[in-house]
ZADREN-813260 format. One record per residue (C-alpha): residue number from 0; y, z, x. Coordinates in steps of 0.001 Angstrom, whole numbers, plus 500000, padded with zeros to 6 digits. Layout:
{k = NUM	Y = Y	Z = Z	X = X}
...
This chain:
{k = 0	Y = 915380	Z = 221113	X = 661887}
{k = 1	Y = 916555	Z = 223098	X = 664691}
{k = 2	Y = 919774	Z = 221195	X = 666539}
{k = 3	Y = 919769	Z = 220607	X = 670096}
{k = 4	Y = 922456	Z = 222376	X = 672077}
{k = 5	Y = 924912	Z = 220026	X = 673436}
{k = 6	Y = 925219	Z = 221868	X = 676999}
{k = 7	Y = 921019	Z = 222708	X = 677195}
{k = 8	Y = 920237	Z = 219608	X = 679130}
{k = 9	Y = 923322	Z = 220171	X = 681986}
{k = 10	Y = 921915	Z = 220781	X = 685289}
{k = 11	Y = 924655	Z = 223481	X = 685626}
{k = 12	Y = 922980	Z = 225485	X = 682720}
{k = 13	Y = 919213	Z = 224563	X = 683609}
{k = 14	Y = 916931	Z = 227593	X = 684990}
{k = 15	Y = 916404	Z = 228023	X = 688171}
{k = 16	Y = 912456	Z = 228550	X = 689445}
{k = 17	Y = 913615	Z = 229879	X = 692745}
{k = 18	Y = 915288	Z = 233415	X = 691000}
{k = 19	Y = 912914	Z = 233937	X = 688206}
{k = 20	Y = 912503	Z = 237593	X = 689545}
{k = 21	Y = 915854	Z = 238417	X = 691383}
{k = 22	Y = 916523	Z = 241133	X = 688599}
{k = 23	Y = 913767	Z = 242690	X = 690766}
{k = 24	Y = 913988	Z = 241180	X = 694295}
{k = 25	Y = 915285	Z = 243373	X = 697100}
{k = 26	Y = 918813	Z = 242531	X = 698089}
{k = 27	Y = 918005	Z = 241297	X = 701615}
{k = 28	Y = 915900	Z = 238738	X = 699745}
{k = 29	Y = 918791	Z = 238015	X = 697398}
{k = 30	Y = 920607	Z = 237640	X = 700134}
{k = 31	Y = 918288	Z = 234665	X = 701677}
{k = 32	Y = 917446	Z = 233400	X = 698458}
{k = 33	Y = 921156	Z = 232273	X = 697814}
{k = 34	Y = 921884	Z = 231336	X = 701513}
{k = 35	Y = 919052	Z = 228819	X = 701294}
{k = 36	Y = 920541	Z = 227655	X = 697823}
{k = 37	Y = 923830	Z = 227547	X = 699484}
{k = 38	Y = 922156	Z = 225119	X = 701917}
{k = 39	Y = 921535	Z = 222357	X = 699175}
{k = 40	Y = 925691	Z = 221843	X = 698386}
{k = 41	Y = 926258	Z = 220353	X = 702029}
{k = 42	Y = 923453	Z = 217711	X = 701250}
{k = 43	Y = 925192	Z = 217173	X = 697952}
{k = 44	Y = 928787	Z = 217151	X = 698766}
{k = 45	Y = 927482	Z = 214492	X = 701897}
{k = 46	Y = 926148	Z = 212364	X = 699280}
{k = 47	Y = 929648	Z = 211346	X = 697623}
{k = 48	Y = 931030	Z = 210829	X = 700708}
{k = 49	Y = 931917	Z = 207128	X = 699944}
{k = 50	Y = 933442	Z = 208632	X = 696520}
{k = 51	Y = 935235	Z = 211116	X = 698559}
{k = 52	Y = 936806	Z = 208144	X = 701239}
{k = 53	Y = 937402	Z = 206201	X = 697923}
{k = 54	Y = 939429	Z = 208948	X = 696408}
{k = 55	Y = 941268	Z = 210263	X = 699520}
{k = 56	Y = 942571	Z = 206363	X = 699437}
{k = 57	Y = 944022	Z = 207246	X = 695535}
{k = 58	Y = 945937	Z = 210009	X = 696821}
{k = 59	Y = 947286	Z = 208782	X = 699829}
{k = 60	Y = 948649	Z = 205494	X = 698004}
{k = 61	Y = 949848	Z = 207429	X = 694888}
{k = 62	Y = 952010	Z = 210031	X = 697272}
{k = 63	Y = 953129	Z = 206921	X = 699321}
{k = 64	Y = 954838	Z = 205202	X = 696637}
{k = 65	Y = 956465	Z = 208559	X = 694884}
{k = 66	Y = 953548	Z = 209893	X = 692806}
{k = 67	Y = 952294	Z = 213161	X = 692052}
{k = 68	Y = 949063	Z = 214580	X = 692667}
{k = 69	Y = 947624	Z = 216902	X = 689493}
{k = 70	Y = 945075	Z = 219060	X = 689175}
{k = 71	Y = 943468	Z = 220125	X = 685628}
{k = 72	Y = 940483	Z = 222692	X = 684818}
{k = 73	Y = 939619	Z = 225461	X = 683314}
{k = 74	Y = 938010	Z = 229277	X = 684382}
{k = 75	Y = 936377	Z = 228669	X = 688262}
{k = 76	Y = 937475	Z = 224889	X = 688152}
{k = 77	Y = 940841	Z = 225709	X = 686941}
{k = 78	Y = 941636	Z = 228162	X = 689607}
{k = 79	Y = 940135	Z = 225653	X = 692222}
{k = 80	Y = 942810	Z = 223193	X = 691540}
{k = 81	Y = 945279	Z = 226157	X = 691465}
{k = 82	Y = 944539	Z = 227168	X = 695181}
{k = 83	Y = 944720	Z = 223751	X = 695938}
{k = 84	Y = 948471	Z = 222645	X = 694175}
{k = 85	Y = 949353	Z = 226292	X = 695773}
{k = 86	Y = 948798	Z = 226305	X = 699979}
{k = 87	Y = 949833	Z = 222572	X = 699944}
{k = 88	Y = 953382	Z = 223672	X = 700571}
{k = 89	Y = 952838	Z = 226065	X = 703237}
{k = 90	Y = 950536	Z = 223815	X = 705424}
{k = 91	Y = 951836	Z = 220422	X = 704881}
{k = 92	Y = 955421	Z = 220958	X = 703673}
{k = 93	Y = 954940	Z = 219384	X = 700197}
{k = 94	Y = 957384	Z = 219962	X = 697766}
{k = 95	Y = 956069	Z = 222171	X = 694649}
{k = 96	Y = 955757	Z = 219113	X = 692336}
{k = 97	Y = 954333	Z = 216779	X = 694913}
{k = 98	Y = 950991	Z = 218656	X = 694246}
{k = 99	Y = 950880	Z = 220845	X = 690671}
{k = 100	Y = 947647	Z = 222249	X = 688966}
{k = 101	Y = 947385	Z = 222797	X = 685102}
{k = 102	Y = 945302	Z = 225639	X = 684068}
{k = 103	Y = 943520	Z = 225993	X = 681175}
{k = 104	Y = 945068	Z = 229289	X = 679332}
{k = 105	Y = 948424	Z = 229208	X = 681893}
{k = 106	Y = 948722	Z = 231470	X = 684584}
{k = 107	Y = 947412	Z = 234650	X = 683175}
{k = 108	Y = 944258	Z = 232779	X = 682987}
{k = 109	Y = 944286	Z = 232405	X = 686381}
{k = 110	Y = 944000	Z = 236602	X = 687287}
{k = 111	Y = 942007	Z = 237145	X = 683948}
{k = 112	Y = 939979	Z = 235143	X = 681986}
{k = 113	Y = 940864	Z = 233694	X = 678772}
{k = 114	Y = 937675	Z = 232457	X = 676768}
{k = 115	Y = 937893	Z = 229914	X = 674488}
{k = 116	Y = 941103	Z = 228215	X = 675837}
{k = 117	Y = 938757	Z = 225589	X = 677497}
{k = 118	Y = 937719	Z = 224538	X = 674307}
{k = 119	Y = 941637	Z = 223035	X = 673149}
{k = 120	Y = 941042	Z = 219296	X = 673526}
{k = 121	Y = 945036	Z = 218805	X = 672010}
{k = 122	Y = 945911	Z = 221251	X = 674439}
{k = 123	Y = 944818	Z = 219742	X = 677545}
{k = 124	Y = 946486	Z = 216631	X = 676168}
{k = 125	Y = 949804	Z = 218332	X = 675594}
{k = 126	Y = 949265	Z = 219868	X = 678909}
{k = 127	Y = 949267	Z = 216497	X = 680642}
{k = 128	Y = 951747	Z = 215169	X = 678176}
{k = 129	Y = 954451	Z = 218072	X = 679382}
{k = 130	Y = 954619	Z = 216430	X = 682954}
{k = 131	Y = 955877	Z = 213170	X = 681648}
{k = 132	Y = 952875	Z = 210941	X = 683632}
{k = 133	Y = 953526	Z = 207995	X = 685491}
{k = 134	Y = 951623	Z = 204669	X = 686555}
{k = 135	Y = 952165	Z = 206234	X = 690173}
{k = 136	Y = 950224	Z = 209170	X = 689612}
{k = 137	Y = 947024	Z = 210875	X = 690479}
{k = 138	Y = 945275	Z = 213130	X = 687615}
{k = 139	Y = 942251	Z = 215485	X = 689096}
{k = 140	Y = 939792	Z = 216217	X = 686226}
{k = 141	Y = 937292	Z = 219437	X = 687960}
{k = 142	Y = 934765	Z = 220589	X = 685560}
{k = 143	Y = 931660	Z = 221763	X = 686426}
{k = 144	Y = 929868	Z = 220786	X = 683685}
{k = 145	Y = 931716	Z = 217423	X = 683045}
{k = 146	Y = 931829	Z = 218824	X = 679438}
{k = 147	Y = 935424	Z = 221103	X = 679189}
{k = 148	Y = 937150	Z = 219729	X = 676135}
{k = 149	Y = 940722	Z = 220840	X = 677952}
{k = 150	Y = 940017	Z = 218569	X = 680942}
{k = 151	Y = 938597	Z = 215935	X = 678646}
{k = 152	Y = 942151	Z = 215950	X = 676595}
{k = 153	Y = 943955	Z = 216060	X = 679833}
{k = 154	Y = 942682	Z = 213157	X = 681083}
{k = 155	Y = 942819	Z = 211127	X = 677867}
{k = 156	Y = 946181	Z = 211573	X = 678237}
{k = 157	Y = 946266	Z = 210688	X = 681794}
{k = 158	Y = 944427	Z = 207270	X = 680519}
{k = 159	Y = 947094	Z = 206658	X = 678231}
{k = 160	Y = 950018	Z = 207018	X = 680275}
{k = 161	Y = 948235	Z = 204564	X = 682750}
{k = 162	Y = 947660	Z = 207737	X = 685564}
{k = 163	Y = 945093	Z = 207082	X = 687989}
{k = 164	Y = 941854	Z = 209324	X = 687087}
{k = 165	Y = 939586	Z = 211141	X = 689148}
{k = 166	Y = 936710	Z = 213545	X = 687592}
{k = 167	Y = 935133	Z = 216202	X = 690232}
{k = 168	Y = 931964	Z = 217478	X = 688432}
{k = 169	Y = 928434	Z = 218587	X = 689532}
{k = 170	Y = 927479	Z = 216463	X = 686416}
{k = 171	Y = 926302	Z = 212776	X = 687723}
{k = 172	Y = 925341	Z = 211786	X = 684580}
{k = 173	Y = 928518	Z = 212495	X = 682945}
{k = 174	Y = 929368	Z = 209571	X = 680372}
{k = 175	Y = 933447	Z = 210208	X = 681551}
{k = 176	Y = 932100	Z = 208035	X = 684783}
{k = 177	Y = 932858	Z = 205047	X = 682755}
{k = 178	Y = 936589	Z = 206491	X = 681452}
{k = 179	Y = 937612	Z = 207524	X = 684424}
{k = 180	Y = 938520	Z = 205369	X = 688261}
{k = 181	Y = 936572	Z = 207223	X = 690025}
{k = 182	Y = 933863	Z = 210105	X = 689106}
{k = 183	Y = 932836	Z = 212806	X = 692652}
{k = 184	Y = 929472	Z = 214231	X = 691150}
{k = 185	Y = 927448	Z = 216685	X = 693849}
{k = 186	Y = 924557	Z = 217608	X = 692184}
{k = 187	Y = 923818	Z = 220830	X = 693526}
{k = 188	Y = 921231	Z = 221609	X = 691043}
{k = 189	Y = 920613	Z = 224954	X = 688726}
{k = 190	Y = 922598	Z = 227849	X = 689867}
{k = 191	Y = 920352	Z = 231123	X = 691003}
{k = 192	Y = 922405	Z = 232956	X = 687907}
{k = 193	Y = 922073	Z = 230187	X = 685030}
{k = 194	Y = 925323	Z = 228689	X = 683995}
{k = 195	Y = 926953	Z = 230435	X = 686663}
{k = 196	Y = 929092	Z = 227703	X = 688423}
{k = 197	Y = 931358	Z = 230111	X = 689984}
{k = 198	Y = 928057	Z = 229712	X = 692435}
{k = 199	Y = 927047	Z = 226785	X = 694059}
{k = 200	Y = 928966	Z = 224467	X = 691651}
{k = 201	Y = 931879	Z = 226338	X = 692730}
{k = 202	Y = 931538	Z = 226235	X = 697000}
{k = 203	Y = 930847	Z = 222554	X = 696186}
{k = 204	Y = 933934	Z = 221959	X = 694267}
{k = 205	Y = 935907	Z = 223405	X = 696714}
{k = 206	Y = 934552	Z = 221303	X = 699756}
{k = 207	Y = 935302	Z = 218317	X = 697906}
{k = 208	Y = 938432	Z = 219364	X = 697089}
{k = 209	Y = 939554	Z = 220540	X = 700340}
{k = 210	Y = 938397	Z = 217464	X = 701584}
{k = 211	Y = 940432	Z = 215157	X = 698816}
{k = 212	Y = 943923	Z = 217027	X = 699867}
{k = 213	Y = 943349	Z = 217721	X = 703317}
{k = 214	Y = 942301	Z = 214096	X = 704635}
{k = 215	Y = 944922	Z = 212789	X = 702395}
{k = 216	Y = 947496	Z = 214952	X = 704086}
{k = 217	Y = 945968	Z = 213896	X = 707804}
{k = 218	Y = 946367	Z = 210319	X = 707149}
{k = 219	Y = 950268	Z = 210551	X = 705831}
{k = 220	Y = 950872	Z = 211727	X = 709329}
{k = 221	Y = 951251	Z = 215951	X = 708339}
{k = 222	Y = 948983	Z = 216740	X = 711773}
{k = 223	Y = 949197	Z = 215371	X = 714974}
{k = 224	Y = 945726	Z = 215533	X = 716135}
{k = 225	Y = 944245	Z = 218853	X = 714490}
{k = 226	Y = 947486	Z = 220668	X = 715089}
{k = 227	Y = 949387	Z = 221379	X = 711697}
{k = 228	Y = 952595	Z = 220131	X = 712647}
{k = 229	Y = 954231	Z = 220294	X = 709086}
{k = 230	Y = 953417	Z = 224079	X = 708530}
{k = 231	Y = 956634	Z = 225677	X = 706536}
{k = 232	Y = 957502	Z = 228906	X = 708996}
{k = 233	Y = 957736	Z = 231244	X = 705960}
{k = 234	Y = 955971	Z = 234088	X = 708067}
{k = 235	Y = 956021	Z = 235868	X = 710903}
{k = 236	Y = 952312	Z = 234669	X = 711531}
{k = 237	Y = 953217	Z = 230636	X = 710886}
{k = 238	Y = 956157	Z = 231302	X = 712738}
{k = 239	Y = 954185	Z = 232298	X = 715666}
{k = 240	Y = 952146	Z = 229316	X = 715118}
{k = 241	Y = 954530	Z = 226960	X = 715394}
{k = 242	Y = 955871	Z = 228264	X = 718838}
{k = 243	Y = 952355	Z = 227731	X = 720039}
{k = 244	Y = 952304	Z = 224232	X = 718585}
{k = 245	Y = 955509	Z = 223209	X = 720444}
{k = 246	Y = 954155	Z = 225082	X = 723683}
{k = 247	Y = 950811	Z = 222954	X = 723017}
{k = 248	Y = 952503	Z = 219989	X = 722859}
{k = 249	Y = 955657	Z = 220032	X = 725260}
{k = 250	Y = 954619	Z = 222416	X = 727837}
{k = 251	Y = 957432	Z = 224223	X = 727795}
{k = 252	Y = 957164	Z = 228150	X = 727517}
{k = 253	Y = 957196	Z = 230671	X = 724398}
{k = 254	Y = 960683	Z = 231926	X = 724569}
{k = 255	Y = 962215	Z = 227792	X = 724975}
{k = 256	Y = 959752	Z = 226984	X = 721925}
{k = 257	Y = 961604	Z = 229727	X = 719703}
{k = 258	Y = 965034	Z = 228138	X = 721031}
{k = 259	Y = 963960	Z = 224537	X = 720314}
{k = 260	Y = 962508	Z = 225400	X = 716541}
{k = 261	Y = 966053	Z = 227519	X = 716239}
{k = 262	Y = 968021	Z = 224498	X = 717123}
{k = 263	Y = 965821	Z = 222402	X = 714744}
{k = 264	Y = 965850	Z = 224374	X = 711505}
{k = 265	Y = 962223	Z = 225798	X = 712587}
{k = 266	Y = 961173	Z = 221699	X = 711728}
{k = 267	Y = 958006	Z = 221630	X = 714151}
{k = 268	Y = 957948	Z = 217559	X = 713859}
{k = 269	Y = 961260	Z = 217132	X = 714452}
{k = 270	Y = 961692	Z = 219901	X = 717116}
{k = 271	Y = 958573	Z = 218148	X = 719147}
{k = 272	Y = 960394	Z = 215097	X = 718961}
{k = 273	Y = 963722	Z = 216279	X = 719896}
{k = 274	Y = 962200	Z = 217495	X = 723706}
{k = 275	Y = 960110	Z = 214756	X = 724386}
{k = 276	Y = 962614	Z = 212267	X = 723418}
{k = 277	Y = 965868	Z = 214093	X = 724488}
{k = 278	Y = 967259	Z = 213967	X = 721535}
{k = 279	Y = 969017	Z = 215815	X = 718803}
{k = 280	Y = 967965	Z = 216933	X = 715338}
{k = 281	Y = 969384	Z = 214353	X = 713358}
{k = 282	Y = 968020	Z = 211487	X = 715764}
{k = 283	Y = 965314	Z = 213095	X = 716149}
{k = 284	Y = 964742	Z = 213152	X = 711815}
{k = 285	Y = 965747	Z = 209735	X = 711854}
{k = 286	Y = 963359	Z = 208991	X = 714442}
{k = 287	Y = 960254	Z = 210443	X = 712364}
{k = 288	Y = 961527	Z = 208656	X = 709367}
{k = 289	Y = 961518	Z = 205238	X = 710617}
{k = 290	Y = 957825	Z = 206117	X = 711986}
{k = 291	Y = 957105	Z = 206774	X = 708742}
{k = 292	Y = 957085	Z = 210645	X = 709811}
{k = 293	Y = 954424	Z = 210292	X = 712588}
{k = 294	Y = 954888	Z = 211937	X = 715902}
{k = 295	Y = 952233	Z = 210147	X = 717136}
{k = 296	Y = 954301	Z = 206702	X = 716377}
{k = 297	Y = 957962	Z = 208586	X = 717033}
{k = 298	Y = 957272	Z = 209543	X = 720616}
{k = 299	Y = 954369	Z = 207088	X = 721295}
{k = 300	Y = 952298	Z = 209275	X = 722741}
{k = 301	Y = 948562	Z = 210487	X = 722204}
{k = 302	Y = 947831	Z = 214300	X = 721784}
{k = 303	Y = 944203	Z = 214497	X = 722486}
{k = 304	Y = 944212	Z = 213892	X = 726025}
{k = 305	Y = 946020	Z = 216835	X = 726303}
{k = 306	Y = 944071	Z = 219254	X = 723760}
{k = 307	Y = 941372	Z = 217988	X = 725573}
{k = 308	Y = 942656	Z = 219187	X = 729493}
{k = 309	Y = 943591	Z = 222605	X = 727548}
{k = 310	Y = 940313	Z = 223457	X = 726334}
{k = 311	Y = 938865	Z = 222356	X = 729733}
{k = 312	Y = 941082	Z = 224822	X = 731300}
């Protein structure tokens, strides 16, 4: 008798009707036939959008009492979670640990890929176990196919050390939806390539989880309307950007912005706060604190009105 492969019924391996030919297809049909593809992971991603809310609530609590935010996968998955845990820091001023990213086969895996390391259930386990996991924590399972033995030892782990679980996959019928606290599944459907998620499992992966960090980071007070007022000014470019932020915000012109950010250690929060409240850096830090580091709540004052007269003008 001939056994069943394990990973023939996944929708990410399935065939797709739609590309039965493109080995022969002009490109400018190609071209259409995976823009209309493309189409189907907004409908998809729009479909977990309760399971997205639900998990941007896990993150926010779990960084609000002290926990960590961790990312685990392996090959496209893997380096999801990587760009993730990486432009955290830049844009919202997290510190390195406050959002980290395990990848299957380390960081070499990340430039070049390393087959087979996906399949090290003890490794994903010691992975996790490395990190010393708390109650207070937040462990991100992404797999694609929902069946990665490293992510599944990763977050058996996580389960053990009592980590709050959630499992990004374009798998809905995964069994791990009853192991884990919460399970994001877009079902996007057969890729145009078979099997390959870096495709449309892929883009929908990273919508969802662009939307899990970025939301998360909105509602612990690291914008102040859409402007990203907790940008690190490691660059000439987010330098620049956080001139125009204060001059957004204050009024006052380009060359008082650079002053202000100077005098406040190139802290955009606390250097808004500081001229619309008159006051110096370390009141102005204390300020943000005790509004639990909102400007919106340090200076009591609402932002859109005047994004709104700007774009008018």
């Amino acid at each position: 008798m001939t056994m069943q492969s394990k990973w023939q019924s996944l929708p990410t391996e399935a065939i797709n009707p739609v590309s039965l030919a493109i080995d022969k297809t002009p490109v400018r049909d190609i071209v259409d036939m995976i823009v209309n593809e493309d189409r189907k992971v907004i409908t998809a991603v729009h479909k977990e959008k309760e399971r997205i809310a639900h998990g941007v609530e896990i993150i926010t609590q779990a960084l609000r009492k002290g926990g960590r935010i961790i990312f685990i996968g392996a090959g496209t998955s893997g380096r999801l979670g990587v760009v993730e845990a990486a432009e955290m820091p830049p844009t919202f001023s997290t510190s390195p640990t406050e959002v980290q990213a395990i990848m299957a086969g380390g960081q070499e895996a990340v430039f070049r890929a390393k087959e087979g390391v996906e399949d090290n259930f003890e490794e994903g386990a010691r992975s996790l176990a490395r990190l010393r996991l708390s109650k207070r924590d937040v462990v991100i399972g992404v797999t694609a196919s929902g069946m990665t033995p490293f992510v599944r030892g990763g977050l058996t782990r996580a389960r053990k050390a009592g980590a709050k679980i959630i499992f990004v996959t374009c798998w809905p019928g995964s069994e791990l939806q009853n192991f884990v606290d919460l399970q994001i599944a877009p079902g996007v459907g057969p890729e145009i390539i078979a099997g390959s998620t870096r495709l449309k499992a892929g883009t929908a992966t990273k919508m969802v989880l662009n939307m899990l960090t970025t939301i998360s980071m909105i509602k612990l007070g690291k914008t102040y309307g859409n402007l990203m007022v907790d940008v690190k000014s490691g660059s000439e470019k987010l330098k620049d950007r956080a001139r125009r932020i204060i001059t957004t915000v204050t009024g006052i012109e380009y060359d008082e912005a650079d002053a202000l950010l100077k005098r406040a250690k190139w802290n955009v929060k606390a250097a808004i706060v500081m001229q619309k409240a008159d006051l110096t850096l370390p009141q102005a830090i204390k300020r943000l604190k005790k509004a639990d580091d909102s400007i919106r709540e340090a200076i009591g004052e609402d932002i859109e009105p005047r994004l709104r007269e700007l774009l008018r003008a």
